[in-house]
C-alpha positions as CSV (number, residue, x, y, z in Angstrom):
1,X,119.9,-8.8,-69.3
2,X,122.4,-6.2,-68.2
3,X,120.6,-2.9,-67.5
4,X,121.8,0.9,-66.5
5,X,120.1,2.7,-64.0
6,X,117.3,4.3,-66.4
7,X,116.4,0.5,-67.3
8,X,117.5,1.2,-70.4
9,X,120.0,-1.7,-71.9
10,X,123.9,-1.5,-71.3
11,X,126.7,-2.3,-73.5
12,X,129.3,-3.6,-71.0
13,X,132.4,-1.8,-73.0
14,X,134.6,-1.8,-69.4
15,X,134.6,-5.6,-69.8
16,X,135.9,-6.0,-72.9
17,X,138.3,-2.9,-72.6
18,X,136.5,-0.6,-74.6
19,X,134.7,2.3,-74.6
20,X,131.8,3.7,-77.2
21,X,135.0,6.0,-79.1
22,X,136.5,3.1,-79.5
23,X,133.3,0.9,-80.7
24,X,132.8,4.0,-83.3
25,X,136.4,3.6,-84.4
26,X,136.0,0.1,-85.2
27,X,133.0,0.2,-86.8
28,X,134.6,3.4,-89.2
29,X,137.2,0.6,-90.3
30,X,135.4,-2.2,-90.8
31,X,135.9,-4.0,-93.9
32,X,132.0,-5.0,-94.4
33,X,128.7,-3.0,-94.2
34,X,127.3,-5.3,-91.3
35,X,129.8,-5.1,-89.2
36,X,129.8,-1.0,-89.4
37,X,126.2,-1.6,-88.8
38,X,126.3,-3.4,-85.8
39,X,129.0,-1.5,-84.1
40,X,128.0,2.1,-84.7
41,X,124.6,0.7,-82.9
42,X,126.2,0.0,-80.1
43,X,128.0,3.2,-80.4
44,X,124.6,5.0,-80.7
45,X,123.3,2.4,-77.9
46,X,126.4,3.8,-75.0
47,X,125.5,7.1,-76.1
48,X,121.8,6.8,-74.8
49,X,119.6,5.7,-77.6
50,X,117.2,2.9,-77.1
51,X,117.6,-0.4,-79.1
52,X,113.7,0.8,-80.3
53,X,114.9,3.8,-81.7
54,X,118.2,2.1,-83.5
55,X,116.3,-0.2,-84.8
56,X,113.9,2.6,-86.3
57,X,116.4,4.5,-87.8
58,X,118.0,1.6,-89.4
59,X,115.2,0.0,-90.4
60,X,115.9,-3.1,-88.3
61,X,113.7,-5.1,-86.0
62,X,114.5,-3.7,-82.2
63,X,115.1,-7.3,-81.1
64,X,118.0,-7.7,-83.7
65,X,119.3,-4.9,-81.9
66,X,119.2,-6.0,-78.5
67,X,120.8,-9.4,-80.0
68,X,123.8,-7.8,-80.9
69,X,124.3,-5.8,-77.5
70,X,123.7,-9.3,-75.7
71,X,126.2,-10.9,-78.2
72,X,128.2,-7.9,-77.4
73,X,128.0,-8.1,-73.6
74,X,128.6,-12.4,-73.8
75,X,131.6,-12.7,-76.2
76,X,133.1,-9.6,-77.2
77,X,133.0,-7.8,-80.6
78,X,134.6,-10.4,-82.6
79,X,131.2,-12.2,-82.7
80,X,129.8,-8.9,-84.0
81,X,131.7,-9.2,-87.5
82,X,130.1,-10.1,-90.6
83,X,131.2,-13.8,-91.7
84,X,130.2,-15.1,-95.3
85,X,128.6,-18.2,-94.2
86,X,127.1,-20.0,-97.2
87,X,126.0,-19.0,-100.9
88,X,127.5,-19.6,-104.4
89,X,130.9,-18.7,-104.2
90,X,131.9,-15.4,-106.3
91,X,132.9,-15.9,-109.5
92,X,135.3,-13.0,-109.9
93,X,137.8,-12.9,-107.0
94,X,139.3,-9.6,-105.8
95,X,142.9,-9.1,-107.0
């Protein structure tokens, strides 16, 4: 687990050649609500917020957070974005 000095965990934007403006700027174009939501938590996370107090104000378990910032910190922030992977397939398609 990747760590700053207040113990706190890091998202490793330098290794992915990113910062948290540009995490924000992704998320604020994403096409799907997940992906936003994953994203602007790590934006909130760079900015000093704890994965516990994400989680609280998004009403999702602090270990789903951390998930995403060590998805994040492994693979980059392609693996962040949503993915339809299963269900009935729509039956109205977008024109």
């Amino acid at each position: 687990m990747v760590e700053n000095q207040t113990g706190m965990l890091k998202v490793e934007c330098d290794r992915w050649n990113q910062s948290a403006s540009i995490l924000r700027e992704e998320a604020l174009r994403a096409d799907h609500a997940r992906t936003r939501e994953r994203l602007m938590a790590l934006y909130e996370i760079c900015n000093g917020k704890s994965a516990t107090q994400v989680g609280r104000e998004t009403g999702r378990n602090p270990q789903t957070v951390m998930e995403w910032v060590h998805r994040y910190n492994r693979s980059g922030v392609e693996t962040l974005k949503y993915q339809h992977t299963g269900g009935y397939p729509p039956l109205f398609h977008q024109i």
